[in-house]
C-alpha positions as CSV (number, residue, x, y, z in Angstrom):
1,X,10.0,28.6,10.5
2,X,8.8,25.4,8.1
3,X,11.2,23.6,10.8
4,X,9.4,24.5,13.6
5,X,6.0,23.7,11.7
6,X,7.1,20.4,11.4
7,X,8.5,19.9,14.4
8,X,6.0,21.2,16.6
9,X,2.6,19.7,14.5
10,X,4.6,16.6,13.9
11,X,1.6,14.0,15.5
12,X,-1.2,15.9,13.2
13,X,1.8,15.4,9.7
14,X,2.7,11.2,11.0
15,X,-1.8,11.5,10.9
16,X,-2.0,13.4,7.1
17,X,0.9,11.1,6.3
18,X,-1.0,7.8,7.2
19,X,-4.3,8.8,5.6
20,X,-2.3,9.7,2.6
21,X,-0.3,6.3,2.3
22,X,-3.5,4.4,2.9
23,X,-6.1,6.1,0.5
24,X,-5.1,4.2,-2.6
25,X,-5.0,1.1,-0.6
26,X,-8.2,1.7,1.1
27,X,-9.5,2.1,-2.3
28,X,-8.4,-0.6,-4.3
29,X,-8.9,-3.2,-1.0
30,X,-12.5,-2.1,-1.4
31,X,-12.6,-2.6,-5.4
32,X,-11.1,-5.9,-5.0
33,X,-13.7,-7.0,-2.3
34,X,-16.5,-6.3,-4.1
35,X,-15.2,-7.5,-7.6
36,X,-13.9,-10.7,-6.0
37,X,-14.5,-12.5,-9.2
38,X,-13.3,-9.9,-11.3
39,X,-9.9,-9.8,-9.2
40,X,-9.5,-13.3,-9.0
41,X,-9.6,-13.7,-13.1
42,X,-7.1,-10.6,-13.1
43,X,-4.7,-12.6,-11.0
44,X,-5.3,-15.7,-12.8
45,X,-4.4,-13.7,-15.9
46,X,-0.8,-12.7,-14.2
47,X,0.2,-16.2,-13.5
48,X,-0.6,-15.9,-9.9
49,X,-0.3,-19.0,-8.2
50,X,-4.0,-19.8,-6.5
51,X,-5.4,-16.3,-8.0
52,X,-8.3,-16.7,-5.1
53,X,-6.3,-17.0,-2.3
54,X,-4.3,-14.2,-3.7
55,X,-7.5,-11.9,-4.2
56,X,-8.0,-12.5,-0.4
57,X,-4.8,-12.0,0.7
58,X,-4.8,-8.6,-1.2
59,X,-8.2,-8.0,0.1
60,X,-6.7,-8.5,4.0
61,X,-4.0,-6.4,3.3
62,X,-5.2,-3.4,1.3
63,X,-8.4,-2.8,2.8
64,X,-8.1,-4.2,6.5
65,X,-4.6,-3.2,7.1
66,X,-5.2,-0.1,5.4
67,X,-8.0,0.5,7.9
68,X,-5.9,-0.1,11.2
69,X,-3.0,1.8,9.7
70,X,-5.8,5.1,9.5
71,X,-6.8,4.0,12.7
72,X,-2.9,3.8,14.0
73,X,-3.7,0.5,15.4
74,X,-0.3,-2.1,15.6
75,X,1.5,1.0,13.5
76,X,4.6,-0.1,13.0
77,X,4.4,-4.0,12.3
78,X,1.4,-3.4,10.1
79,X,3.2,-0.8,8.2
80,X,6.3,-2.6,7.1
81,X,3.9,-5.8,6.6
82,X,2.3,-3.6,3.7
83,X,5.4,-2.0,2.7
84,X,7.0,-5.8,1.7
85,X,3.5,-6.4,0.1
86,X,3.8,-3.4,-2.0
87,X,7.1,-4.2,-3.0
88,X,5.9,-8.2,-3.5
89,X,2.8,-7.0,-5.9
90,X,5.3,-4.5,-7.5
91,X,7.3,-7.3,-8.9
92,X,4.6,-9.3,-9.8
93,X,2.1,-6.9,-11.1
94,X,4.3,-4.7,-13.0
95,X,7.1,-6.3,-14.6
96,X,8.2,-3.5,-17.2
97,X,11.0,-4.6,-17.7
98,X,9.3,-7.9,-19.7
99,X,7.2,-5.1,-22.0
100,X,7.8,-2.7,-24.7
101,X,6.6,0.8,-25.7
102,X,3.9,1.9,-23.7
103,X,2.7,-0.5,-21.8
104,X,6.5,-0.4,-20.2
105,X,6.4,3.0,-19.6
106,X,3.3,2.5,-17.8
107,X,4.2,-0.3,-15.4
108,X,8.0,1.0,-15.0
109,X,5.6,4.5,-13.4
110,X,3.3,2.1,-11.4
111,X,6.2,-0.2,-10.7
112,X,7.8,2.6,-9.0
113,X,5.1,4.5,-7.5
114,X,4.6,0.8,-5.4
115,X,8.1,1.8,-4.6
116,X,7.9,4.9,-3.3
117,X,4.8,4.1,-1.5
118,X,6.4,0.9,0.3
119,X,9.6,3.8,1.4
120,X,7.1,6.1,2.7
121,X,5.4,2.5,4.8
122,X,9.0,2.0,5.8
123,X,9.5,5.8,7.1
124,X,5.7,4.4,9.3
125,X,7.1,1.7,10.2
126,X,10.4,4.0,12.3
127,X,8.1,6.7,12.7
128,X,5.1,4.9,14.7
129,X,1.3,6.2,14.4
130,X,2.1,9.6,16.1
131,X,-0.6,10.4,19.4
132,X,-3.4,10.2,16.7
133,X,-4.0,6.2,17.1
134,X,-5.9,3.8,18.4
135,X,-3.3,1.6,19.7
């Protein structure tokens, strides 16, 4: 029964699946655009090499891919574009294994949360956007 559910709603699930993987990136594309400065000192803070350019770059691809991947527009390359992003700003942002107590605990969670997020890009990237999409 949950097999034929799946099977036979599978375009609506590949849609609830994309607005679920995009939601925390539509969000924190947005925070980053209109706390530029903010973002740009937080990057500066982690040793990120030109911390503006890298505020825009996250900016592009949080908030702008984010939006075409809702949209199901360029599905697949988009997807495993932000799924080696979210691996790249997993490794840079959240380097547990260089902390102790709690603060390692909480960016080993984070650290793999980007993890499991940039997998479920990856299964987006095989699936495709489903019939739901622009293009």
């Amino acid at each position: 029964m949950l097999d034929a559910l799946l099977t036979n709603h599978a375009d609506e699930w590949i849609l609830l699946a994309r607005l679920l993987l995009v939601s925390l990136f539509l969000l924190t594309g947005w925070q980053k655009l209109t706390g530029f400065s903010a973002t740009a000192a937080y990057m500066a803070s982690l040793h990120t090499p030109v911390p503006k350019v890298a505020t825009a770059v996250s900016i592009v691809m949080e908030f702008f891919v984010g939006i075409a991947l809702a949209l199901g527009i360029a599905t697949r390359p988009l997807a495993a574009l932000l799924a080696l992003f979210t691996i790249g700003t997993a490794l840079i942002g959240h380097r547990f294994w260089t902390l102790e107590g709690a603060d390692r605990h909480a960016n080993e969670l984070n650290f793999f949360k980007n993890m499991s997020i940039a997998g479920g890009l990856l299964l987006l990237a095989v699936t495709g956007a489903g019939k739901y999409a622009i293009g």
